[in-house]
N, C-alpha and C positions, 0 to 999 in steps of 0.2 A: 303874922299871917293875916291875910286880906281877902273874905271873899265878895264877889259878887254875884249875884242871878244872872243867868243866859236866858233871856226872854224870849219866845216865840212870837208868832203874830197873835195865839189864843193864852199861853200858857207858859209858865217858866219850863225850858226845855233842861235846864243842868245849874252848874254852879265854878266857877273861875276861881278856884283856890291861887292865891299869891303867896309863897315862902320864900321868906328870905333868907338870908345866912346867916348865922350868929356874926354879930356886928354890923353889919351892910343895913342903909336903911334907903326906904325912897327917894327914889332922886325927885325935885319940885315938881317934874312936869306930868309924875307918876301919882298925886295925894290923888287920894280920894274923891269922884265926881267929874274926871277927867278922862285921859288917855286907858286906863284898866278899865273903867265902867262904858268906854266907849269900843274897845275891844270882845266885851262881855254881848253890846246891842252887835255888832256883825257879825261876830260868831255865832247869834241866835239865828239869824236873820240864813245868815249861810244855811245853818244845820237845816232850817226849818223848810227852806227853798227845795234842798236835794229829798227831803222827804217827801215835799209836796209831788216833786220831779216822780218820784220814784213810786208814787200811789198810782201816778197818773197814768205813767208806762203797766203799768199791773194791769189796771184797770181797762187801757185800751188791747194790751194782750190778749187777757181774758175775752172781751167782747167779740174781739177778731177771733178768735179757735173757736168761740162758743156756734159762732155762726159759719162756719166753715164745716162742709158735710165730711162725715166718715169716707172710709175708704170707701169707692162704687166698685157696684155688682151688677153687669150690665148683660142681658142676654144678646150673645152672638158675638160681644169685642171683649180685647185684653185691655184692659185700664187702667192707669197706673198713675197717682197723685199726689202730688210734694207740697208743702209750704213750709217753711221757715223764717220766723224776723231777721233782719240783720241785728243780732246781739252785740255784734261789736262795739257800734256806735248805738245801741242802747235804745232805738225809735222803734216805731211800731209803727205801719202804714196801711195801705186800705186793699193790696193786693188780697184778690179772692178768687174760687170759683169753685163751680159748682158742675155735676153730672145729674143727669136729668133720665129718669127711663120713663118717658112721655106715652110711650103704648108698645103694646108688643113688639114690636117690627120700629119704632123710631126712638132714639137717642139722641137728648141735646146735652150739647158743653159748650159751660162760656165760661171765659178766664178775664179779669179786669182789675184796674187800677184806677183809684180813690186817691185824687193828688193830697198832699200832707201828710205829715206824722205825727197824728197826736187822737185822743180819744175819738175829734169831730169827724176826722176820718176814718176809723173803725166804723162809728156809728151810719156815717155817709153810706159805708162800704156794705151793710145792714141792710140797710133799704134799698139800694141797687138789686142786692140779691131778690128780696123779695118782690121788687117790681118785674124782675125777668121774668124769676120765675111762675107769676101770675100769667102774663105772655106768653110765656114760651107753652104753657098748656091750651089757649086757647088758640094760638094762632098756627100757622104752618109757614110763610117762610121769613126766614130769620132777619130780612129789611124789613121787613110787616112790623116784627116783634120790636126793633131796634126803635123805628117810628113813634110806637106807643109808649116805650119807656120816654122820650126824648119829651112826647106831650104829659105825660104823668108827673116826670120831674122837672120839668117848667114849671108845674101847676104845686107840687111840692115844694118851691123853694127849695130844692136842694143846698147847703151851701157850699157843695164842693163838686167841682167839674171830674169827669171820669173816663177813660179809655175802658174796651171793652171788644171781646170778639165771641159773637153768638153762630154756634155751629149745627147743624142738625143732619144728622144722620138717620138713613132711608133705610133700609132692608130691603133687596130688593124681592120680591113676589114670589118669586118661582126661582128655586134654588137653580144656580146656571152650572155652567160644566167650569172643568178646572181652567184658570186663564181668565175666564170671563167676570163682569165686574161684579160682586156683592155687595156694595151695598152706593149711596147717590149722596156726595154731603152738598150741604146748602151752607152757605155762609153768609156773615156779613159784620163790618168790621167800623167800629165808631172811634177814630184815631190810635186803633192799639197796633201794636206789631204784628206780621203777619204769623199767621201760621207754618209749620214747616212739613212739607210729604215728602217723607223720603220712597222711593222706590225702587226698589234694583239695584241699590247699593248707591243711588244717584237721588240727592239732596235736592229741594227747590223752594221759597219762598210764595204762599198762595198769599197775591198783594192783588186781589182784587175786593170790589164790590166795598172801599174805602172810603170813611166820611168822615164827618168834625166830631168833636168829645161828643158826649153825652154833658149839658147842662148849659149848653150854647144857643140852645134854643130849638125848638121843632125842624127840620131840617127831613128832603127825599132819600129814603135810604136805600141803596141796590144790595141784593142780592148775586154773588156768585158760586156757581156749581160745579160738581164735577163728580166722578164714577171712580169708585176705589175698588182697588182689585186685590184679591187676597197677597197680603204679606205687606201687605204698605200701611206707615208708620204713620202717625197726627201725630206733630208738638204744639201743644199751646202753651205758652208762657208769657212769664212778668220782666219787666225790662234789667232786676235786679238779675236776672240770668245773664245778662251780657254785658251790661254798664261799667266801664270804666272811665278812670278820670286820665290813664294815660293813652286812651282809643276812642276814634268816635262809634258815633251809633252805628254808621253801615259797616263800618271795621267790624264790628261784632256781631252784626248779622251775617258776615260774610265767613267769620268763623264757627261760628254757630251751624251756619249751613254745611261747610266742608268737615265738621266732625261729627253732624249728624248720617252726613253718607258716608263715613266710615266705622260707624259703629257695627261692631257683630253680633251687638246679644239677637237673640232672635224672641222675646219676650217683650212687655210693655214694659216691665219693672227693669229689667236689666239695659232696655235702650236709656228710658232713665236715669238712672245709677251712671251710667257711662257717661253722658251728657255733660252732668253733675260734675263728677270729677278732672273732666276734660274743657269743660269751657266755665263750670260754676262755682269751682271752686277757692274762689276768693271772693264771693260777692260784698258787694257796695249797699247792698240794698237789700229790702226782703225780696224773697224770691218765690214766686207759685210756678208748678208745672204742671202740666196734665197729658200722658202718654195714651194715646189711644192705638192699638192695633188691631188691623183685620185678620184673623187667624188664616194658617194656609193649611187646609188640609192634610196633604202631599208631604208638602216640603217638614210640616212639623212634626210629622210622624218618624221622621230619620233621625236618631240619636248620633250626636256631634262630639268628636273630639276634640274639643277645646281644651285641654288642660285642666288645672285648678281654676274654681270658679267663685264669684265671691258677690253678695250683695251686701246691702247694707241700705236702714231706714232710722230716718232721726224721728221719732214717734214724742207727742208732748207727756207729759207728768199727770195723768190721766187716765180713769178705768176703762174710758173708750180706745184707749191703745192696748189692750188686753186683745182684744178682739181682731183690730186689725192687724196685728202682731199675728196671730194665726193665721188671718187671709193669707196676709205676705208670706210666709212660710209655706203654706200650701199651693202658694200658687206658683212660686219660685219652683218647687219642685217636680210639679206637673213640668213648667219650661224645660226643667233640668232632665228630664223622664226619668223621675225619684220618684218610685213605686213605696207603698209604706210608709207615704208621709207624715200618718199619724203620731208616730213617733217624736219626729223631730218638731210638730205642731204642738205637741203635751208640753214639752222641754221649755220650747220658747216663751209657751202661755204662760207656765210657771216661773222662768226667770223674770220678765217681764211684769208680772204680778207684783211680784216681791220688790222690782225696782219703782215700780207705780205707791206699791205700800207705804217703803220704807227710807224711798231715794226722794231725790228732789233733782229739780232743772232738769233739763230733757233726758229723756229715753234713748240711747243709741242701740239699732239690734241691728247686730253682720252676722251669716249666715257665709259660711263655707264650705266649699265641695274640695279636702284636699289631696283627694288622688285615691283616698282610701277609705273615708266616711264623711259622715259633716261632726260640723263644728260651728256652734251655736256660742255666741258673746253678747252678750247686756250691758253696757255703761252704763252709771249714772252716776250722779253728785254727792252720794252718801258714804265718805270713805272706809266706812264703819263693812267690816265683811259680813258676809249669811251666816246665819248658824242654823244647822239642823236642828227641830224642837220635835218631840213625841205628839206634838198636836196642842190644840186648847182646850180644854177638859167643859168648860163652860159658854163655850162659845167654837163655832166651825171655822175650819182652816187650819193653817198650821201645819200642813205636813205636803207642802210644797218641795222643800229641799230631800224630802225624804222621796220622793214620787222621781226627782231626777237624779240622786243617788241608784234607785233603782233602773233607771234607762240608759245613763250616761258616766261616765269617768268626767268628775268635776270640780273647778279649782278658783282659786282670783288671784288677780293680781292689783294694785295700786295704779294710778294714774294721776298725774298732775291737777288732776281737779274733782277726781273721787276715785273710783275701782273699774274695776272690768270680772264681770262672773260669765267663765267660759263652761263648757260641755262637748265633749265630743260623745256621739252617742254608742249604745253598745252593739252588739250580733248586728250590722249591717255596714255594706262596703259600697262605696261609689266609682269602684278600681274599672269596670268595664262600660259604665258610665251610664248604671240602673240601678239602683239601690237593692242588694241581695241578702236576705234575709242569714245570719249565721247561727248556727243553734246555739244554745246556752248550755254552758256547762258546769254552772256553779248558782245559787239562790240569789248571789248578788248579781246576776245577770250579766258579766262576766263573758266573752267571745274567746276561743281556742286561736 
């Protein structure tokens, strides 16, 4: 038996045990100080590299989510906001953005890309944020704002060039009659893709008011506008939404357009969601989106028979998706005109708790309307199932599973990469397409 040390760059990382067979002995080119000790320096060297890799991707994740705002809550619009890395290919990149409640009556959003993939672009992507949004409070229209990031990060060094689209939205003064416009967006656009308004079921590209990156140098930046009328959709997005390597770019904008004027949901979150699974569902890249809608009065007050209905949000491994896990659920159900949302907001909070706790790698929560109640599901990477516990005796918590025993019939199942813990809730039905209260007729909460 033969060992050697596996070196790192700081540290011995392992040890390269050699055994032979009874009888068999080294062949010459194999002694000692050769060919094993020279397999012992790569193999450190490998290990050490994929570790370094693997800090780094952490670390630039971390910094990207950290600086990426919660879900918004914006008075007067439905909002609705996605990021995800590309996991596949393992990078981390500088896509960002941010929702802005500027004053009563104005709302800015701006969605951008940080070229690279690696810490210096998170960090990049950091500072961009904060340079907007110092602008974006002090100035009014969104070329103004565009101009002073362009002379800040001159004067910054920045060392990474960035696309970027700054939106700002007006309320208009005096509430207007039905038909007429609510609210005035201002735009303006530093090499990113355009924005998308859908309206009337009819999709379009806003490609004006266009200019060079952000980090190219100070540069006049336009401004362009326009009057949104209730029920019309914003998309902002990151190019990992449409980029493939078997399409060009305007292929993909041109898709992206024709299934955004065919989407039904009539929600921020569920035009989202549809998007998603219609044009982004095989992304190349990370992917940010930001759904903005004008609500319609009129038209949202009319409960719609769609069928079975279904959302779903990929939420990160984190106590701030606790919360937003509730928004989404209660706001899906106002869409849905699901009275009693309380309910299924408890259920989610506590699934979602428990997968934030105890799970690992992202959060998945789908939320279903399937003809007859909902049905609430939690992924995550912890293949290890729930267990109801009587509580912590010395410490609070602990009786999460017991809180949705009490509201819901609930079960898991396995998945290829950890579990799914499902809930369908109890005494309420989704059959007429308003959530209707059923009485209980048993202490386990229990519907007849």
């Amino acid at each position: 038996m033969t060992v050697y040390p596996v070196p790192g760059r700081r540290r011995v990382l392992g040890l390269l045990v050699v055994v032979l067979e009874p009888g068999r002995e080294f062949m010459p080119s194999l002694t000692p100080g050769t060919t094993l000790r020279s397999i012992a320096r790569r193999a450190g060297m490998l290990i050490d590299t994929a570790r370094l890799y693997a800090r780094e991707h952490r670390l630039a994740e971390t910094l990207q989510r950290a600086m990426l705002p919660e879900q918004a809550d914006v008075t007067g619009l439905d909002v609705w906001t996605y990021y995800a890395p590309n996991s596949d290919h393992a990078q981390v990149g500088g896509d960002w953005y941010d929702v802005l409640q500027l004053t009563e009556r104005d709302v800015g959003v701006v969605i951008g890309d940080v070229v690279g993939h690696d810490v210096e672009a998170a960090a990049t992507m950091g500072q961009m944020r904060s340079v907007v949004r110092s602008y974006a409070f002090e100035m009014t229209l969104p070329g103004d704002v565009l101009e002073r990031v362009d002379e800040l990060a001159s004067g910054m060094r920045l060392p990474r060039a960035s696309s970027l689209v700054y939106a700002r939205l007006e309320r208009m003064p005096v509430e207007p009659a039905q038909g007429e416009p609510l609210w005035e967006l201002a735009y303006s656009r530093a090499g990113h893709l355009p924005p998308v308004l859908v309206r009337s079921g009819a999709a379009r590209l806003l490609d004006g008011a266009a200019g060079t990156l952000i980090g190219y140098g100070p540069s006049v930046r336009a401004t362009a506008s326009l009057r949104l009328l209730p029920g019309d959709v914003l998309v902002f997005y990151t190019d990992g939404l449409i980029e493939r390597r078997d399409r060009d770019l305007r292929a993909g904008l041109e898709a992206l357009a024709a299934e955004a004027g065919a989407v039904s949901a009539v929600d921020a979150a569920g035009v989202g969601e549809q998007l998603l699974s219609r044009v982004g569902s095989t992304p190349e890249d990370d992917i940010a989106v930001v759904v903005v809608r004008v609500p319609d009065v009129q038209s949202d007050a009319v409960p719609t028979d769609g069928g079975p209905r279904s959302r779903r949000w990929l939420l990160p491994s984190e106590p701030t998706s606790i919360a937003r896990a509730r928004h989404a659920v209660v706001r899906t159900c106002q869409a849905w005109q699901v009275e009693g949302a309380s309910q299924a907001e408890l259920v989610a909070s506590e699934l979602v708790a428990n997968a934030v706790m105890h799970g690992w790698g992202h959060v998945a929560l789908r939320l279903f309307d399937t003809g007859r109640t909902l049905r609430i599901e939690v992924e995550d990477a912890n293949p290890s199932p729930p267990v109801p516990t009587d509580g912590h005796v010395n410490r609070g918590g602990g009786y999460g599973m017991q809180i949705v025993e009490r509201l819901a019939d609930w079960g898991w199942r396995p998945t290829r990469t950890g579990k799914i813990v499902w809930a369908k809730l109890h005494g309420v039905s989704t059959f007429t397409g308003a959530l209707r209260r059923v009485p209980d007729t048993g202490s386990s909460g229990q519907s007849s």
